[in-house]
N, C-alpha and C positions, 0 to 999 in steps of 0.2 A: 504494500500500500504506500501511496508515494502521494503528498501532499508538497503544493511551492507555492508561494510568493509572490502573484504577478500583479507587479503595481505596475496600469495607467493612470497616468494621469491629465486630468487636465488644467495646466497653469499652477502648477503644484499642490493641486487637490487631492489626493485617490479618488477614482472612478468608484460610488457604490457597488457589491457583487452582491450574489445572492444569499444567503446563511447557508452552509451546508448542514446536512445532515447523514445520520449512517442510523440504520435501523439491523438487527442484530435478535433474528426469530426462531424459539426452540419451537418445534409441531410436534404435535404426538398423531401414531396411528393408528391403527384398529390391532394390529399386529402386535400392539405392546412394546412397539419402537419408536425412536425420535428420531428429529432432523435437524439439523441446525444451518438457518440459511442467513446471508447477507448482503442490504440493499446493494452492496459493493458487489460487481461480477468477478471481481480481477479475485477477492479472496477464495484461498481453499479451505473449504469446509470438509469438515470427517465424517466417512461414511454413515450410514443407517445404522443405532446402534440400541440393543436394548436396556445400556446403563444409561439408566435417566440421568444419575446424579454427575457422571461426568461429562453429558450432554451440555447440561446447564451449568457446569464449572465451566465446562468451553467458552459457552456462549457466552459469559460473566466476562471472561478474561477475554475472550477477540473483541469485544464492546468497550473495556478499558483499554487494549491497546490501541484503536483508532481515537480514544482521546487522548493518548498518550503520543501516538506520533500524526496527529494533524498542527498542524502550526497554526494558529488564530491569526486569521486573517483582520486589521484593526479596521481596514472599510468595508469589510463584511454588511450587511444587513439584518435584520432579525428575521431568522428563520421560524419561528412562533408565529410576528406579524403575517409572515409570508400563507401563514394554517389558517387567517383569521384570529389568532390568536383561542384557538380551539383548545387548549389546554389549562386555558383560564378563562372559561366563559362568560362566569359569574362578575370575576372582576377586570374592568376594560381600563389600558391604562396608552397611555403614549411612548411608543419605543422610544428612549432611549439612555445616553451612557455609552460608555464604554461594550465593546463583545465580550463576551464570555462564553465559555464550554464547559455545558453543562452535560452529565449522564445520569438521566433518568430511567429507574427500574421500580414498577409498583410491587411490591412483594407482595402481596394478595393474587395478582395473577399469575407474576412469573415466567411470562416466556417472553417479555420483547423485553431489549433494552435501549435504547434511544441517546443516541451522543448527537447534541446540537448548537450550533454558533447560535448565542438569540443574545440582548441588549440586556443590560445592569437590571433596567425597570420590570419585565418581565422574566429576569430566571428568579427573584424568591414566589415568586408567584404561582410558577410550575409546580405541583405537587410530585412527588417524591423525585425530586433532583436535585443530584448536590453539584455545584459549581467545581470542577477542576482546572479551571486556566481561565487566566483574562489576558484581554491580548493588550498588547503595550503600545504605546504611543510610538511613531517610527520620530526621532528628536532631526530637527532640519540640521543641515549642515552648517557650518560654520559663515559660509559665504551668503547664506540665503537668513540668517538672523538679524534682526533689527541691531545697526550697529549700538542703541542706546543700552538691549542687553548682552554684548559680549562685556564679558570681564576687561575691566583695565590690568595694563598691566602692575606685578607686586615688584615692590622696590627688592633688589637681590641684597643675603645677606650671605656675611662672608661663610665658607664651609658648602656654599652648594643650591640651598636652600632658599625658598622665598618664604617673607611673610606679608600678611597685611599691613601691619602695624609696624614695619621697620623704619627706622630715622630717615628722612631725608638726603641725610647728607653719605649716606651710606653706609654711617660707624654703626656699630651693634654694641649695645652697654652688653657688659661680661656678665654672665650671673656665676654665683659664687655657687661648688658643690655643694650640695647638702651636708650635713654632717650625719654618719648613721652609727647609730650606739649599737655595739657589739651585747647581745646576751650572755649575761651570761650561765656556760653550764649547767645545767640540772645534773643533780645526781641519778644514777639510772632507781628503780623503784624496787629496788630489792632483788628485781629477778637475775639470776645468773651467777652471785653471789653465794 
């Protein structure tokens, strides 16, 4: 499973994309066996199998690892908004915020699990989903920053180092070592003796 990064833009915007999603379904059949499938075609799923319980350990663990290796996309969209917002019907709220990757699994049912890019305002709202990633602000370059916030530069002080607060004139007052008082000895507590 291969997730990338492809920022257009326009005029140094990112271009909004759509929120993805991955969906991750155990089935049962008349046979007394399951299947484990994945909205993803590219993944391999394991055969027909009659252990339930490592059915649904699979399908636990391939559902965290497509949250664990998709990279959050920051102009993503909310993939929520994109259902209607079908997973919070009761409460309607305005996408937005930052993305975040949420993986949602209701344990009363048990066989889907749902890993999806959706916005700050609607993942507490999502019933049983917990937030595993928020995706980070990509920071502008140096060249494309309002010169009024680049740092000025710090006066250099001898040894290598800058600070803010160093003299004008270049000298750095000496600070004096500490002094450190030596403990002394404890006698050991008896044992050994």
């Amino acid at each position: 499973m291969t997730t990338a990064y492809s920022e257009s833009t326009t005029e140094g915007i990112p271009e909004r994309v759509p929120g993805r999603s991955w969906t991750v379904r155990l089935t049962g059949h008349s046979d007394r066996t399951a299947t484990v499938t994945c909205s993803t075609a590219a993944c391999r799923m394991p055969a027909r199998s009659k252990n339930l319980a490592a059915m649904r350990t699979f399908a636990a663990q391939h559902a965290a690892a497509h949250a664990k290796a998709a990279t959050i996309r920051p102009n993503a969209s909310c993939h929520c908004r994109a259902q209607q917002c079908a997973a919070h019907p009761d409460m309607r709220v305005h996408c937005a915020g930052v993305v975040v990757m949420i993986l949602r699994h209701d344990p009363t049912v048990g066989r889907v699990w749902s890993v999806e890019e959706v916005c700050a305002a609607c993942a507490p709202l999502i019933s049983h989903a917990t937030v595993v990633a928020r995706a980070t602000r990509p920071r502008p370059a140096a060249a494309e920053r309002d010169p009024a916030q680049v740092p000025a530069p710090r006066s250099a002080v001898p040894g290598g180092f800058s600070s803010p607060g160093a003299p004008a004139d270049g000298a750095a007052q000496r600070r004096r070592p500490r002094p450190t008082a030596r403990r002394p000895r404890r006698p050991g507590n008896g044992q050994g003796r």
